[in-house]
N, C-alpha and C positions, 0 to 999 in steps of 0.2 A: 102431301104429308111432309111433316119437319121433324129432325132430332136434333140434339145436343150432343158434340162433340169436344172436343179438349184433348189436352194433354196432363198424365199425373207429374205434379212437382219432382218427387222421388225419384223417377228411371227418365220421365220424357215419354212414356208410352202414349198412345195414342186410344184413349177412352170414349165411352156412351153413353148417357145418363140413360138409366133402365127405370125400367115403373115403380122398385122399389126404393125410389131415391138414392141409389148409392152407383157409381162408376160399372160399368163392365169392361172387359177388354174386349168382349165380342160384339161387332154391329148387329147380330141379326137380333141380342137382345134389348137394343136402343128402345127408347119407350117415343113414342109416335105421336105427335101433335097437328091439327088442324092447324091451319095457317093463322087464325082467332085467337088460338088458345099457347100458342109458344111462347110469346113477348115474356107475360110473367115466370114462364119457367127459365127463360134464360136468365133476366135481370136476378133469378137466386142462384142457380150456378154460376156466375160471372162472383156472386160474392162469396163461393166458399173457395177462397185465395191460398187458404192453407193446404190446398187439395191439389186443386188444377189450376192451366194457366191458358188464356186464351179460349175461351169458351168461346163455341159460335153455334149459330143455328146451321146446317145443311139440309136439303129438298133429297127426301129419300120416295123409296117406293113403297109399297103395300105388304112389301114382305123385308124390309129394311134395307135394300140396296141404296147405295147413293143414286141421285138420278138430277138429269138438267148436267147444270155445269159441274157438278159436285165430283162427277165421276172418276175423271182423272186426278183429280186432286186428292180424292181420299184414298185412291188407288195405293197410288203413291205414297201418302202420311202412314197405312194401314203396312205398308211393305217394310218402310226404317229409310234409312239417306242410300237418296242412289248414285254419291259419289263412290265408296266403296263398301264390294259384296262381300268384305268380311266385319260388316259392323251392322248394328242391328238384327231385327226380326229374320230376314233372310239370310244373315251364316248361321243364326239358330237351326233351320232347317233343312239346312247342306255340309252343315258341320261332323 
């Protein structure tokens, strides 16, 4: 299985294209594509430029995890910069 992943222009957050065509901030609502059917959903999120930046496809799993190589990388994109723990996602959550 594949999703669509990015970042919003606005904050830099790290987004999912959901089923209903619009961004989420949460992975497990990413909307899930056969390996057949991703190419044309990505080639339209890669042109809505006014939105996000850097659209890519990621290999997730059956219940929306990253999976494959994807793992530690979206770990990490999903967390904020792990140069310092008072910037991003995580001083939100220890703040």
């Amino acid at each position: 299985m594949k999703a669509i992943t990015g970042n919003l222009l606005t904050n830099g957050s790290v987004v999912y294209l959901a089923d209903n065509d619009q961004w989420t901030l949460q992975r497990n609502e990413a909307a899930r594509f056969d390996d057949d059917d991703v190419a044309p959903v990505l080639t339209a999120a890669q042109s809505r430029v006014r939105e996000i930046t850097d659209a890519y496809i990621i290999d997730v799993s059956a219940d929306g995890a990253p999976a494959g190589r994807a793992v530690i990388r979206e770990s990490i994109r999903g967390a904020g910069p792990t140069v310092r723990g008072d910037l991003g996602i995580q001083a939100e959550c220890c703040a």
